[in-house]
GUTI-835423 format. One line per 4 residues: number of its first residue (from 0); their letters; for each residue x, y, z of N, C-alpha, C, O. Coordinates in steps of 0.001 Angstrom, whole numbers, plus 500000, padded with zeros to 6 digits. Example, Ala and Ser with C-alpha at 12.3 -4.5 7.8 and 13.67 -1.06 7.14 Angstrom:
0	AS	513190 494310 507800 512300 495500 507800 513200 496700 507800 514236 496681 508465 | 512850 497750 507080 513670 498940 507140 512900 500030 507870 513409 501138 508039
//
This chain:
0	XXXX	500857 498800 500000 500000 500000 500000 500881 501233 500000 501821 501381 500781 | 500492 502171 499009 501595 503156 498996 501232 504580 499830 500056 504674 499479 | 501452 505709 500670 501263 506122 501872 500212 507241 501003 500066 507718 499878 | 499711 507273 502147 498160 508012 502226 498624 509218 501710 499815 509490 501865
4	XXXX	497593 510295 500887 498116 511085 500157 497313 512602 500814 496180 512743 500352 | 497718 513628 501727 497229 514812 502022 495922 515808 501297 496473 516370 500350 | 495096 516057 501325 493791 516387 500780 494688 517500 500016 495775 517868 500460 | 494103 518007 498789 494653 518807 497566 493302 519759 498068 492289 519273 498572
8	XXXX	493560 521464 497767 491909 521780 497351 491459 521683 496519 491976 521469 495422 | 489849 521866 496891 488979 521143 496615 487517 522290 496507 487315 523204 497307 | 486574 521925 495248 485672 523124 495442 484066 522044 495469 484210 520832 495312 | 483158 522415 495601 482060 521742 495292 481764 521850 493602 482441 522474 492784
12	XXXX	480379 520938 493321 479994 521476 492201 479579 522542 491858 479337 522846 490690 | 479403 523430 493063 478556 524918 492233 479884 525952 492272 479726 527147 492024 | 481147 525420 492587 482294 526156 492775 482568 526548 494000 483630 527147 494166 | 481862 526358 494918 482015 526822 496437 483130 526116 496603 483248 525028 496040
16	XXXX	484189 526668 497461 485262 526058 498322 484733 525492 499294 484011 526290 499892 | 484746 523895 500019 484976 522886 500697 484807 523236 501995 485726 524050 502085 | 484312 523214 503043 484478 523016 504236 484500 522197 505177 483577 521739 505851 | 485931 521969 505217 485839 520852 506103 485540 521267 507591 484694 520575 508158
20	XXXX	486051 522192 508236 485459 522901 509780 484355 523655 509592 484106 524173 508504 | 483636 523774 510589 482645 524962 510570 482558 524894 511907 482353 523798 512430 | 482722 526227 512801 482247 526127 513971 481583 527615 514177 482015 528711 513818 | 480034 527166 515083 479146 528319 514745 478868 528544 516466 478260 527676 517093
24	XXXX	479248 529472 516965 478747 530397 518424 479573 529303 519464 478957 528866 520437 | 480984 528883 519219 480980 527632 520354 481461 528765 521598 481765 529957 521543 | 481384 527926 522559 481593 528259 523641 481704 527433 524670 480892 526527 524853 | 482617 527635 525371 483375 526794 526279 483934 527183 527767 485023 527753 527688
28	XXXX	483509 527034 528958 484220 527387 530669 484842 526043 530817 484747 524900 530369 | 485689 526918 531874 486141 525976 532605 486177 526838 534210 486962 527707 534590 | 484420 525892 535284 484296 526548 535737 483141 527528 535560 481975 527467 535170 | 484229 528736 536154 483275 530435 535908 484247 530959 534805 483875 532008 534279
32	XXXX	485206 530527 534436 486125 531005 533506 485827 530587 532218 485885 529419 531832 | 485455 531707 531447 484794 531186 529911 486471 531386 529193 487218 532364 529185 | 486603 530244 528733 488137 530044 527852 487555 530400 526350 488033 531389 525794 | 486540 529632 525671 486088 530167 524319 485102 530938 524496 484826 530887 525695
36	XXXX	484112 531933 523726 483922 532927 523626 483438 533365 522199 484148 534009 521427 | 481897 532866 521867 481117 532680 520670 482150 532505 519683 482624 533597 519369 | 482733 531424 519007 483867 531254 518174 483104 531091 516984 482475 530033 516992 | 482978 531652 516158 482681 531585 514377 484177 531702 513803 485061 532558 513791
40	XXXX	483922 529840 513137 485163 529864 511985 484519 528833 511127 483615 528057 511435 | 485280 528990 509752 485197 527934 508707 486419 528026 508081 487167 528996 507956 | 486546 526623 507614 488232 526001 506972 487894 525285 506379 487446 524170 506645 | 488190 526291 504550 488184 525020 503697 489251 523955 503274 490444 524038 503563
44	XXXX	488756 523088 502657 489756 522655 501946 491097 522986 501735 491045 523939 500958 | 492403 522717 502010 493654 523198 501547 494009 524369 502212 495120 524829 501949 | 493054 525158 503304 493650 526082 503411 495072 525796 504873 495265 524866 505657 | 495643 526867 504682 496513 526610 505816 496417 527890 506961 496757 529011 506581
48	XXXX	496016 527721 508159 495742 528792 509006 496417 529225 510716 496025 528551 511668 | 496958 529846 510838 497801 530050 512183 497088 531076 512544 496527 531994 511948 | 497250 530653 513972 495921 530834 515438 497523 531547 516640 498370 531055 517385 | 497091 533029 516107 498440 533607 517139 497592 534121 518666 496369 534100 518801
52	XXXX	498616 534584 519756 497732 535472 520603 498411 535020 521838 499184 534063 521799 | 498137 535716 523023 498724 535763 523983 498736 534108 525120 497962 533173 524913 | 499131 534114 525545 498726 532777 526999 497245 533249 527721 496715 534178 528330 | 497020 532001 527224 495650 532084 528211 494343 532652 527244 493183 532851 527604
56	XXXX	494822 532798 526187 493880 533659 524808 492813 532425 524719 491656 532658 524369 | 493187 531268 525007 491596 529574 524339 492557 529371 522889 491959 528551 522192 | 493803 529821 522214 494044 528938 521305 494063 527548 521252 493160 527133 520525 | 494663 526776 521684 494970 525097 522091 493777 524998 522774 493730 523869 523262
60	XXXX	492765 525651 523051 491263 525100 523737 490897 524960 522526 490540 523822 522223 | 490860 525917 521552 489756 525828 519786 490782 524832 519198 490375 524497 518085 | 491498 524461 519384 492224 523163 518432 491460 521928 518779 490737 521236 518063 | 491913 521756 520554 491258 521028 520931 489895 520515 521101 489602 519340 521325
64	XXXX	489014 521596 520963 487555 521299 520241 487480 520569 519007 486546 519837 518681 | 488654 520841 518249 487924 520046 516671 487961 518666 516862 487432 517890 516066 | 488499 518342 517776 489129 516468 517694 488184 516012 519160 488034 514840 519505 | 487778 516852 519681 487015 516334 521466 487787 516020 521962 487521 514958 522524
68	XXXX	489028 516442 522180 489661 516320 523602 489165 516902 524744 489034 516370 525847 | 488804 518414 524302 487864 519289 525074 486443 519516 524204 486132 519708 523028 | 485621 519348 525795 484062 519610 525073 483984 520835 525031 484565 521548 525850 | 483125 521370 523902 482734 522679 524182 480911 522869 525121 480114 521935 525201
72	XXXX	480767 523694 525458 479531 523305 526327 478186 524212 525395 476966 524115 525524 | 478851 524916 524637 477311 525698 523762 477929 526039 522265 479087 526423 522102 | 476856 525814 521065 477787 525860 519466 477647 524922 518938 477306 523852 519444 | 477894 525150 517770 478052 523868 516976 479766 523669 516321 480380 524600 515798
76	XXXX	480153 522693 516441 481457 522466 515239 481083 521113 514550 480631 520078 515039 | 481417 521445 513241 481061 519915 512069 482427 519891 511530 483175 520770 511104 | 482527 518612 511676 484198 518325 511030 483728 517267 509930 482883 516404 510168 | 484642 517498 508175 484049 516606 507133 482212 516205 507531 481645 515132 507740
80	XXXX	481835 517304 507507 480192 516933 507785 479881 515802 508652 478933 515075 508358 | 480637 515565 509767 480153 515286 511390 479855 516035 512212 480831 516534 512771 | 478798 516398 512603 479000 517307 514210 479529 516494 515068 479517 515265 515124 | 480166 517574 515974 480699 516631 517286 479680 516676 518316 479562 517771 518867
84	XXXX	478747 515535 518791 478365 515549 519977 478958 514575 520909 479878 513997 520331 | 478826 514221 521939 479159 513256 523108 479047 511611 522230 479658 510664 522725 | 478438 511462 521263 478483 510098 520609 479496 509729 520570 480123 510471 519815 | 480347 508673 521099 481816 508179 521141 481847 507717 519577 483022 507805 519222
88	XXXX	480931 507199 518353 480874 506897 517495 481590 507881 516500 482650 507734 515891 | 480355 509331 516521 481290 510369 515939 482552 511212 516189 483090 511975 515386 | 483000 510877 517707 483954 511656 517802 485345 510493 517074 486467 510883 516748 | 484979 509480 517005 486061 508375 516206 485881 508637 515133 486938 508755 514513
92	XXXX	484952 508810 514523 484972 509261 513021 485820 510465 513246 486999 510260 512958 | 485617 511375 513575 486201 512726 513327 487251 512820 513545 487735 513893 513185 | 488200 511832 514222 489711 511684 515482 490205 511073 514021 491114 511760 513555 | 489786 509821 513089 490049 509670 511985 490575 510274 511116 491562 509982 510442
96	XXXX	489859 511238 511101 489973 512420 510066 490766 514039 510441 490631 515176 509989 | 491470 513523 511311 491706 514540 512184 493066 513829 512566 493185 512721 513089 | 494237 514861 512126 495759 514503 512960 495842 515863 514145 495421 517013 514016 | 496502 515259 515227 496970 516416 515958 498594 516259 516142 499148 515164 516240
100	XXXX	498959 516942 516158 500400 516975 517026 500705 518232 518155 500265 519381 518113 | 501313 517816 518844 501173 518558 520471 503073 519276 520925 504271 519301 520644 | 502178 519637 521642 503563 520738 521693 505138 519885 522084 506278 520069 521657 | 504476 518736 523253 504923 517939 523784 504973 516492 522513 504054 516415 521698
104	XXXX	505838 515706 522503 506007 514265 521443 504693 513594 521290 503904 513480 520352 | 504733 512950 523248 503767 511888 523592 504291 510779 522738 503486 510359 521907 | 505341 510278 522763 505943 508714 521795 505741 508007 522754 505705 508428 523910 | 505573 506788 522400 505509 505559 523831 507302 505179 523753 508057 504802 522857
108	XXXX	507412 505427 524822 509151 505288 524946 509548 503929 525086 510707 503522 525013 | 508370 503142 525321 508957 501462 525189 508709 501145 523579 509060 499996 523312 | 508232 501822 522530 508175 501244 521404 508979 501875 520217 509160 503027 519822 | 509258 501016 519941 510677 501816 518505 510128 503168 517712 508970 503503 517960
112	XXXX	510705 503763 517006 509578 504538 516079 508730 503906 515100 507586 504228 514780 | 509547 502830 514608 508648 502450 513344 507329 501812 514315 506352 501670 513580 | 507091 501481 515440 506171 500918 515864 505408 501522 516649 504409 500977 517118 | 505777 502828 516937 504908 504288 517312 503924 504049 515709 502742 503794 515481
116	XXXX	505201 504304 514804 503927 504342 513897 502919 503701 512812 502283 503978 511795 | 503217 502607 513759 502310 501281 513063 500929 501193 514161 499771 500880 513883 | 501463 501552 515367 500349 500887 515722 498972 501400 515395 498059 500585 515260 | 498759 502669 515260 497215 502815 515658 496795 502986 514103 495740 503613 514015
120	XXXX	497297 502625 512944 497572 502364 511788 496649 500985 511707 495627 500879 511028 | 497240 499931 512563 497181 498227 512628 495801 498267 513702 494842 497554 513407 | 495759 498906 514632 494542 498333 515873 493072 499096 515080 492029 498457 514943 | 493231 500557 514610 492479 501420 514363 491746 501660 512852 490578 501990 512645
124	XXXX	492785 501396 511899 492508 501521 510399 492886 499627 509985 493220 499365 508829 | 492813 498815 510727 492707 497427 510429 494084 496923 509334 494307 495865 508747 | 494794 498175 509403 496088 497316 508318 496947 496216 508654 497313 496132 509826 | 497317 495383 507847 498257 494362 508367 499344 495066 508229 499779 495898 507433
128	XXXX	499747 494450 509362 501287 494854 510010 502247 495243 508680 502882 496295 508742 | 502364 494328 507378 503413 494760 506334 502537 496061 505834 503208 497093 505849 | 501550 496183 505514 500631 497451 505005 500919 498720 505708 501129 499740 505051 | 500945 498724 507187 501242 500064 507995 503060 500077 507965 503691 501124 508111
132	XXXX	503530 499117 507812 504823 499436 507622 505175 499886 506593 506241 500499 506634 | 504700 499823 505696 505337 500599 504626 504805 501880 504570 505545 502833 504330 | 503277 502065 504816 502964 503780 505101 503895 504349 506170 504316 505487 505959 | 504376 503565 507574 504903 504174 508277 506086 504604 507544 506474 505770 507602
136	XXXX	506855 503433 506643 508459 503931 506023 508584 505122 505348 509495 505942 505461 | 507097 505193 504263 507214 506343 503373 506897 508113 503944 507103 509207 503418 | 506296 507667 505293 506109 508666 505921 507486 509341 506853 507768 510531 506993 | 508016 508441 507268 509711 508788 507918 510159 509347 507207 510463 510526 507388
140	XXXX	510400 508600 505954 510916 508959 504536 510687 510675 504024 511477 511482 503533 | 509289 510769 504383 508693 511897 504038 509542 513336 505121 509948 514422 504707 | 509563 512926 506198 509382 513697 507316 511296 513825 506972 511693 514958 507245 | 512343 512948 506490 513807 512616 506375 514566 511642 507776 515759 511735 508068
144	XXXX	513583 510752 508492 514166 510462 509335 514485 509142 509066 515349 508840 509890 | 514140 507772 508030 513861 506572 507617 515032 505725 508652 514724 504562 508910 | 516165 506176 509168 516993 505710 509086 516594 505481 510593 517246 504676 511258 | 515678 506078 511072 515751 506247 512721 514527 505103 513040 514253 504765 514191
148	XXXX	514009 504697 512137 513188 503386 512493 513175 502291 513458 512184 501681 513861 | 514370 502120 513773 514391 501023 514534 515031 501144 516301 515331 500378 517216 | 514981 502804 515992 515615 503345 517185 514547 503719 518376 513476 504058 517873 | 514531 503755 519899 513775 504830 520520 513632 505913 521075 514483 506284 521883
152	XXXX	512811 506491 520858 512613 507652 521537 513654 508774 521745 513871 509822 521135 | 514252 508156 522876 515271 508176 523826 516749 508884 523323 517602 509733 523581 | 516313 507798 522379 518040 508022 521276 517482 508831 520263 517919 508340 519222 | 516634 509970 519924 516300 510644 518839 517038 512064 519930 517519 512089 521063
156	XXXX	516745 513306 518649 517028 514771 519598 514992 515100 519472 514101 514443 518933 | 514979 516240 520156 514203 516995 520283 513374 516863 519261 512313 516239 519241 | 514163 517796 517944 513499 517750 516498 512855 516525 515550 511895 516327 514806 | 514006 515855 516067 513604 514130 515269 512253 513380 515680 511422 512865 514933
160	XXXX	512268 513491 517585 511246 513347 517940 509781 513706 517301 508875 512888 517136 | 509742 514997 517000 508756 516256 516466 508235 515449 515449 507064 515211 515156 | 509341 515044 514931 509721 515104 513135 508558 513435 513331 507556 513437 512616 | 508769 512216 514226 508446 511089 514581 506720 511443 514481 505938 510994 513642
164	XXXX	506435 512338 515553 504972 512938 516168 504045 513175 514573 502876 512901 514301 | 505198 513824 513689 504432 514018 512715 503819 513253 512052 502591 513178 512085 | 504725 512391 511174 505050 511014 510207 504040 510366 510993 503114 510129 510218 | 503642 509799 512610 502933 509237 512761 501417 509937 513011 500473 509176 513222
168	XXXX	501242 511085 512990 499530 511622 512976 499500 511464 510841 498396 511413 510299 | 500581 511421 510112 499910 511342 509035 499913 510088 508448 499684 509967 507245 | 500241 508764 509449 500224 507666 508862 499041 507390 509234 498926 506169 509341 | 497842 508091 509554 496303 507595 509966 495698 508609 508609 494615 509156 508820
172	XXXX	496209 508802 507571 495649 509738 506544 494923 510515 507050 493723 510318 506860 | 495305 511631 507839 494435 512647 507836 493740 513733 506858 494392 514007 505850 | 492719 514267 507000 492039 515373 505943 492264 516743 506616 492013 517840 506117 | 492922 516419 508166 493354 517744 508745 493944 517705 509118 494011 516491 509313
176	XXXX	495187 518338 509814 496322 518260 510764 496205 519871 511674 496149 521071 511407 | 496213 518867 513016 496390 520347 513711 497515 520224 514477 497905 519100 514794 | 498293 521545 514943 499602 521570 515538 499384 522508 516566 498898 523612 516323 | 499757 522092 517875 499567 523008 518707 501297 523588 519153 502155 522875 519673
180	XXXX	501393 524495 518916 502757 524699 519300 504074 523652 519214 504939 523451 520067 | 503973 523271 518360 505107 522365 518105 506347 522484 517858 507032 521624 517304 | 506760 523655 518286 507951 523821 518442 508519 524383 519577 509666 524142 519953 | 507693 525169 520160 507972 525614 521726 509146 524849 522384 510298 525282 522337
184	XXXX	508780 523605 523047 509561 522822 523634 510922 522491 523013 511456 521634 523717 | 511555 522768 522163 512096 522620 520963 514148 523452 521140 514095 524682 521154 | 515195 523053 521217 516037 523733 521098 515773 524583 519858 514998 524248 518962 | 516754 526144 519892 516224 526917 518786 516974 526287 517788 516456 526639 516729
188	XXXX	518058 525434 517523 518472 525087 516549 517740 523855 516210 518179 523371 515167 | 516488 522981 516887 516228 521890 515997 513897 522591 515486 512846 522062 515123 | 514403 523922 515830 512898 524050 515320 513082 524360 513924 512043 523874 513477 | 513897 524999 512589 513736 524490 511784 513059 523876 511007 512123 524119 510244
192	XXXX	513987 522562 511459 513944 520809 510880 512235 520747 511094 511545 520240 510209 | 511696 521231 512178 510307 520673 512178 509226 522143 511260 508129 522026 510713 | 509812 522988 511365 509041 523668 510678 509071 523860 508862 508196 524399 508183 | 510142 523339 508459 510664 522926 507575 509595 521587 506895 509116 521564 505761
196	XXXX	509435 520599 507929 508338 519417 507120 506957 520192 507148 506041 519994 506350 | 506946 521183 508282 505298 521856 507980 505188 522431 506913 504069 522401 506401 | 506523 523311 506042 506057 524144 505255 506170 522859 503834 505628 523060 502746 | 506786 521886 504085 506231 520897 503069 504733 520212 502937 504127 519924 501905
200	XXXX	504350 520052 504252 503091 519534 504252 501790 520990 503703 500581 520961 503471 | 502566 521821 503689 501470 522890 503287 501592 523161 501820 500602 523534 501191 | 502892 522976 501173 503321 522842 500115 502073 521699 499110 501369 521894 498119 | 502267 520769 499824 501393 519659 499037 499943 519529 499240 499271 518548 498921
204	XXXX	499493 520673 499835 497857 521214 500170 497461 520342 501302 496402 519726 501179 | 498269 520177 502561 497310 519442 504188 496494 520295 503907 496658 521066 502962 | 495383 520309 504740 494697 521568 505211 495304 521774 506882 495510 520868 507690 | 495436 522749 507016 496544 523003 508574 495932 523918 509538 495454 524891 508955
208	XXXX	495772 523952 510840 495697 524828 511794 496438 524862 513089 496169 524289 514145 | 497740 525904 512689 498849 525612 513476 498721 526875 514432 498887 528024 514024 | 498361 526498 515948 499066 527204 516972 500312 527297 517021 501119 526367 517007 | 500668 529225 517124 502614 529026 517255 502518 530588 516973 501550 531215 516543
212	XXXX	503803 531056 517337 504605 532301 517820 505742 532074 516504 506888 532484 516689 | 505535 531682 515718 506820 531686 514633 506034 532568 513403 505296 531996 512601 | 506212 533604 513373 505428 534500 512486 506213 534442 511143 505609 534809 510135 | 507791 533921 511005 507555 533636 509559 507474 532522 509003 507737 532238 507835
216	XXXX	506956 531604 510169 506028 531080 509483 505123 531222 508960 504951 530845 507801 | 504215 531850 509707 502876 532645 508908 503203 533152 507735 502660 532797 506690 | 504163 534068 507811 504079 534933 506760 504327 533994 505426 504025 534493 504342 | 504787 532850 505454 505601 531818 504386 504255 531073 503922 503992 530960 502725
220	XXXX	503517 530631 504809 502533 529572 504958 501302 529792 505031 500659 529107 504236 | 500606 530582 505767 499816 530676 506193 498517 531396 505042 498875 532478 504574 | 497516 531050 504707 496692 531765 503769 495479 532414 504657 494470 532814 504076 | 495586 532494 505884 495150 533442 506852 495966 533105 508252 496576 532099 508614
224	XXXX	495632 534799 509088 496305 534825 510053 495414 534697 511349 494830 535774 511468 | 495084 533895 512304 494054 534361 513175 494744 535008 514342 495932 534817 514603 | 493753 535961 515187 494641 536484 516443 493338 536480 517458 492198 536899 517256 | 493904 535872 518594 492443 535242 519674 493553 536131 520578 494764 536309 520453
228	XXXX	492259 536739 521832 492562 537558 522718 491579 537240 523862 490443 537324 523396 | 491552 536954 524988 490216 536386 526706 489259 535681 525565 488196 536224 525263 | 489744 534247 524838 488762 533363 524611 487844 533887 523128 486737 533429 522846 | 488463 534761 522433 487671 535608 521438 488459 535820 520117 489610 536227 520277
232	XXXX	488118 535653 519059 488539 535588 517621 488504 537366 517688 487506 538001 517348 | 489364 537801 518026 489682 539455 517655 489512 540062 516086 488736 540936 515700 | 490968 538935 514969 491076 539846 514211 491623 538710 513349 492487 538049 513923 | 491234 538211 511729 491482 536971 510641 492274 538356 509258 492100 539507 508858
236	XXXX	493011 537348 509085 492641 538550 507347 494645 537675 507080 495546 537302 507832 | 494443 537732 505788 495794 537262 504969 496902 537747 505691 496915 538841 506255 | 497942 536844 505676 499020 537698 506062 499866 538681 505892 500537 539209 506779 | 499852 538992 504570 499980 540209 504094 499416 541739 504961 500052 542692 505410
240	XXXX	497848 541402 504927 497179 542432 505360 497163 542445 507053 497108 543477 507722 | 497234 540812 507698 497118 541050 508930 498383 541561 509405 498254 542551 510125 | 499735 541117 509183 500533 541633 509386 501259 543274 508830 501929 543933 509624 | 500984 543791 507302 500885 545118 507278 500106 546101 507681 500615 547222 507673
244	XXXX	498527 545949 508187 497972 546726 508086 497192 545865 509191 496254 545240 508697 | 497334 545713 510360 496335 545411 511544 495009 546257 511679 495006 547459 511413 | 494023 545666 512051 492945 546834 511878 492507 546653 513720 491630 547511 513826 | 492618 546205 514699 491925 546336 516048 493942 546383 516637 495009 545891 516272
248	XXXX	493444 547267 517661 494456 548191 517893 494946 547008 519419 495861 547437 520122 | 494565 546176 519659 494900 545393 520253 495756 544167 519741 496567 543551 520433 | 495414 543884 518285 496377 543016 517361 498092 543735 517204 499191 543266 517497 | 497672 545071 516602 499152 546343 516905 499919 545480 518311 500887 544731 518183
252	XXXX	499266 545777 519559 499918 545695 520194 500675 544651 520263 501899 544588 520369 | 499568 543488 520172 500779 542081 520259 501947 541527 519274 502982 540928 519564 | 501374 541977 517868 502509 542525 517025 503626 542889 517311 504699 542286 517280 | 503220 544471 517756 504458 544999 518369 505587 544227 519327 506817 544170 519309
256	XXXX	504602 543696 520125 505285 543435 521267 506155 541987 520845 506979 541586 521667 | 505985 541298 519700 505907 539823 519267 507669 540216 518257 508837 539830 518207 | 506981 540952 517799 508128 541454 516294 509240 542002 516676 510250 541771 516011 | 509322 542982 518010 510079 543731 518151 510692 543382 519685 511596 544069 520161
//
């Protein structure tokens, strides 16, 4: 089986662009503390989108809504035309269709890489063991690590790790990939290497929604910029425009304060 191939865009028949997200008024506490904060978004097809903004803004809360790690408590979100409710049925459909990678690895440190990324390949998408091995190879392959297959964890650096996290959220063929800060944790010399396979995976049309503080990335990647401020979608617009020409005087600031 030759490795799963990243969604290209995509329009309907009447020419409409694709939506694979839609999330309409969500909202989310924790507590008395409202973290989201009526969230209206849609993501089509192919697009690639970075979610900037301060600590404590609900970014990595709205990631984490698309996949149900976190519930939201009022709203709707439809992922590939699922809503997410409490049905353990649909939230597996949607976890399917849905890669995450986390700021942190999360590798199982007792299992090699190639068998990080076989398994949920083999238990989950029913492949035989030679079938996920070879998506897992072409995906190492993909990411430049092939050689580190048989190694663990342990014995990778920082980046390689990253680089592992990736190769294995896209050996479950995802139609989305989300990244929550994935480079944070990261020496500054091996973030790069990992931002480097993102701007390939955007290259070949993922559709992407990457939490992160690496603004040229954005500026390279990104075909919108979002900026969330106390749980609230402030301010969207191309990067071009979000970054030349900010229009809410609270985006300026974090700009400022980000750039300079």
């Amino acid at each position: 089986m030759s490795a799963l191939q990243p969604d290209t865009p995509a329009s309907n028949a009447d020419g409409r662009a694709e939506l694979v997200i839609r999330m309409v008024g969500v909202q989310k506490w924790y507590g008395d503390f409202q973290v989201l904060r009526d969230i209206d978004l849609e993501v089509q097809r192919g697009e690639r989108i970075v979610i900037c903004g301060p600590s404590g803004s609900g970014k990595s809360t709205l990631l984490r809504c698309i996949n149900r790690l976190e519930e939201h408590q009022q709203g709707q979100i439809v992922v590939n035309r699922a809503e997410l409710t409490a049905d353990m049925r649909r939230i597996d459909a949607v976890r399917r269709d849905v890669g995450m990678v986390f700021q942190h690895f999360n590798l199982f440190p007792h299992l090699t890489i190639l068998e990080n990324c076989t398994l949920a390949p083999v238990w989950s998408k029913k492949y035989s063991p030679k079938e996920a091995k070879e998506v897992a190879m072409s995906y190492l392959e993909r990411v430049r690590i092939p050689e580190q297959a048989n190694k663990y964890p342990s014995q990778l650096s920082g980046g390689q790790q990253q680089r592992v996290a990736i190769a294995r959220a896209l050996c479950m063929g995802p139609k989305v990939m989300l990244f929550d800060e994935p480079t944070s944790a990261l020496d500054p010399e091996m973030v790069k290497e990992v931002l480097d396979t993102m701007v390939s995976l955007a290259d070949d049309g993922m559709t992407m929604l990457s939490v992160t503080h690496e603004m040229n990335f954005a500026r390279q990647v990104a075909n919108r910029v979002i900026f969330m401020d106390r749980g609230a979608i402030v301010e969207q617009a191309p990067p071009q425009e979000f970054f030349g020409n900010p229009k809410h005087e609270r985006t300026r600031l974090f700009l400022s304060q980000l750039l300079h």
